[in-house]
NULOLUM-622425 format. One line per 3 residues: number of its first residue (from 0); for each residue x negated, y negated, z of N, C-alpha, C, CB. Coordinates in Angstrom, 2 decimals. Each point is the difference from the previous one (the first is absolute). Glycine has a CB too. Example, Ala and Ser with C-alpha at 12.3 -4.5 7.8 and 13.67 -1.06 7.14 Angstrom:
<sites>
0) -13.19/5.69/7.80/0.89/-1.19/0.00/-0.90/-1.20/0.00/1.89/1.17/1.25 | -1.54/-2.22/-1.97/-0.82/-1.19/0.06/0.77/-1.09/0.73/-1.18/0.63/-2.15
</sites>
This chain:
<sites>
0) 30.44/-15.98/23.08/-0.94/-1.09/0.20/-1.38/0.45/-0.45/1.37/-0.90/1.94 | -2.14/0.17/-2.69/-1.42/0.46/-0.33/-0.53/-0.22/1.21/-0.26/-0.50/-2.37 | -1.46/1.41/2.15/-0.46/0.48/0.87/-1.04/-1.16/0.22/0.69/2.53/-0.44
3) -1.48/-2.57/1.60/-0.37/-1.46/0.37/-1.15/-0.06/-0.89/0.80/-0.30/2.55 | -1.06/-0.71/-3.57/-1.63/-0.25/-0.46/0.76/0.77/-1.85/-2.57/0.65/3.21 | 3.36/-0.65/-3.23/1.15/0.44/-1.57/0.32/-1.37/-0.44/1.52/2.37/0.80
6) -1.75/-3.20/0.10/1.10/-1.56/-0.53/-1.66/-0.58/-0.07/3.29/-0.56/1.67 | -3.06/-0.32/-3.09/-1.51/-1.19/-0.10/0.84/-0.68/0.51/-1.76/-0.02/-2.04 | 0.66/-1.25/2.64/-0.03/-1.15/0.41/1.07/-1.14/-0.57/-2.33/0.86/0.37
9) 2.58/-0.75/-2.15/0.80/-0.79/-0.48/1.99/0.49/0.29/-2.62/-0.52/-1.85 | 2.24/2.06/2.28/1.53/0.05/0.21/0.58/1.83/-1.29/0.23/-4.00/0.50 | -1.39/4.19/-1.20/0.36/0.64/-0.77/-0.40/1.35/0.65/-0.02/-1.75/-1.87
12) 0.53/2.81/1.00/-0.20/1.42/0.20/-0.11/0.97/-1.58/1.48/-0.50/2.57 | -1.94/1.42/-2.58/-0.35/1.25/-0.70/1.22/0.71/-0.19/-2.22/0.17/0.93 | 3.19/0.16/-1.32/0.99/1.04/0.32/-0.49/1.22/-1.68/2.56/-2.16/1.77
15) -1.72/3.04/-0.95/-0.40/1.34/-1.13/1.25/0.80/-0.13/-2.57/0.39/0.73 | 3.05/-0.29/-1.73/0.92/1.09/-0.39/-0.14/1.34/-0.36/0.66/-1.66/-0.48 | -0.78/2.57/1.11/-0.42/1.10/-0.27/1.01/1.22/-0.75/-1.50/-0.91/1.95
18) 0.96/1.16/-3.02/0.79/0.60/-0.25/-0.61/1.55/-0.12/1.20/-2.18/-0.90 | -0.56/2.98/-0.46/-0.87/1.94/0.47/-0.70/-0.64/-1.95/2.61/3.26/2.16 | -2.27/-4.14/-2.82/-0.89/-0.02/-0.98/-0.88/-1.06/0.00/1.45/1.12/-1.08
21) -1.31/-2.49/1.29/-0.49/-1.11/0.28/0.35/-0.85/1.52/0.03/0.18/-2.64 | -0.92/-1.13/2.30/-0.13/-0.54/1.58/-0.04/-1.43/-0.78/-1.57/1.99/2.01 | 2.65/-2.88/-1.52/0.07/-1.63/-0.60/-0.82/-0.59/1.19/2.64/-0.26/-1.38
24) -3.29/-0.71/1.00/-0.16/-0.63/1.17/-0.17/-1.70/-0.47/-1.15/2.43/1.29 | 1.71/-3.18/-0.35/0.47/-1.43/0.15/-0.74/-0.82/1.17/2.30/0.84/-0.87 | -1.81/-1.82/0.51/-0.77/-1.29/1.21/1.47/-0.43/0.11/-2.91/-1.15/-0.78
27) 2.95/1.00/2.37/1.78/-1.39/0.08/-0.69/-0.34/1.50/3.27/1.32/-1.36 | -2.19/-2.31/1.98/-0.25/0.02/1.01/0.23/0.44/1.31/-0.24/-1.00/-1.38 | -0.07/0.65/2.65/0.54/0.88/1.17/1.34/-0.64/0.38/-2.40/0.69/0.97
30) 3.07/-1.16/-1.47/1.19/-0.36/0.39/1.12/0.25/-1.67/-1.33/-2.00/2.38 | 0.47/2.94/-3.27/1.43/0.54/-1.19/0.39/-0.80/-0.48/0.92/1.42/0.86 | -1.89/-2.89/-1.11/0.61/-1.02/-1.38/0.04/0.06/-0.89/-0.29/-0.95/0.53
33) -0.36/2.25/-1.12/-0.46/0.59/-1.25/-1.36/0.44/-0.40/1.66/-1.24/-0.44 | -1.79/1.93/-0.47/-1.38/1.00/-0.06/-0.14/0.12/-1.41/0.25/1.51/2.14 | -1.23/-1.61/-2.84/-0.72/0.27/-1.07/-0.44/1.07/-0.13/-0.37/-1.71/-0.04
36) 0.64/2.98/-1.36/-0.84/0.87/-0.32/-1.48/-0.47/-0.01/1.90/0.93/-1.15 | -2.85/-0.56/1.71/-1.63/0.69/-0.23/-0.51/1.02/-0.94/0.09/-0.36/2.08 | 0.78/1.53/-2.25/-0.82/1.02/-0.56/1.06/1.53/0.58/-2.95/-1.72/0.14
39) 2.86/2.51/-1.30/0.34/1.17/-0.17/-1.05/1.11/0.11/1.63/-1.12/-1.21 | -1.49/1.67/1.92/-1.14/1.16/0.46/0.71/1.54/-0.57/-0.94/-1.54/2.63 | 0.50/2.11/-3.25/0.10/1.39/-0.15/-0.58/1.32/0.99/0.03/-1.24/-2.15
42) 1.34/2.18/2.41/-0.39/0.90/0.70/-0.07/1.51/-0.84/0.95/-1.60/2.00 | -1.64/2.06/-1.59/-0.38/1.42/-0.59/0.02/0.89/0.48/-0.95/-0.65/-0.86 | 0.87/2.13/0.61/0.39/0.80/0.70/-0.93/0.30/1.53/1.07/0.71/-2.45
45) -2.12/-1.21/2.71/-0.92/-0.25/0.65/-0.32/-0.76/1.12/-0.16/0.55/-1.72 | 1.34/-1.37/1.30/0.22/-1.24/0.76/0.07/-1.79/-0.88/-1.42/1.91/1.97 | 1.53/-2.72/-1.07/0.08/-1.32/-0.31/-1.53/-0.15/-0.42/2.11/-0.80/1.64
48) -1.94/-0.14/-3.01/-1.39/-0.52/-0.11/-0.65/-1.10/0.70/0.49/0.80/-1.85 | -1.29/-0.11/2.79/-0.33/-1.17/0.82/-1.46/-0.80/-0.11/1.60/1.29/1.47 | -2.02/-1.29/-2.39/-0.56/-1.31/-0.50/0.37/-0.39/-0.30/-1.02/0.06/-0.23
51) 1.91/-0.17/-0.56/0.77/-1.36/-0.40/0.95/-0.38/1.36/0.13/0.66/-2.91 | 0.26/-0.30/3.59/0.66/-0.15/1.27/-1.04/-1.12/0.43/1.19/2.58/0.58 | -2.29/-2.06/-0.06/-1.48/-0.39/0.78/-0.42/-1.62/-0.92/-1.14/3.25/0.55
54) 1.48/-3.21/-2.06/-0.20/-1.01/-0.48/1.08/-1.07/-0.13/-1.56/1.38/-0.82 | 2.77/-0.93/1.06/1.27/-0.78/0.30/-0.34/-0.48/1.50/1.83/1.46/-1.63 | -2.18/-1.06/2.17/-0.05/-0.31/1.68/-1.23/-1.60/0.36/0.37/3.49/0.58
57) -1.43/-2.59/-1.23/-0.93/-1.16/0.46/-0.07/-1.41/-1.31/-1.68/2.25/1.57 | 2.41/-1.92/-2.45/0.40/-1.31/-0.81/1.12/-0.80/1.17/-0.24/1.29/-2.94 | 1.04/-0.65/3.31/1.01/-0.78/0.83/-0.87/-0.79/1.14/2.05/1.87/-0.42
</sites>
């Protein structure tokens, strides 16, 4: 179950696939009717790039 204040108002959610090279991340909704790619994030040896994370987030 997402965590409280994870679900907008219309019903949707953020989900993230994490992987050890990239990180997909999608919009669907809180009830799994289906989800749209957003954006492919690249990880490095350093870690996840998280501006683009940070800019995937507050576009949503």
């Amino acid at each position: 179950m997402p965590e409280a204040g994870a679900i907008r108002p219309d019903g949707t959610v953020l989900g993230f696939d994490v992987g050890s090279r990239r990180i997909g991340v999608a919009i669907g909704t809180a009830l799994g009717a289906g989800a749209r790619a957003v954006a492919v994030i690249n990880v490095h040896a350093n870690g996840p790039d998280w501006v683009a994370l940070d800019r995937v987030h507050k576009q949503w």
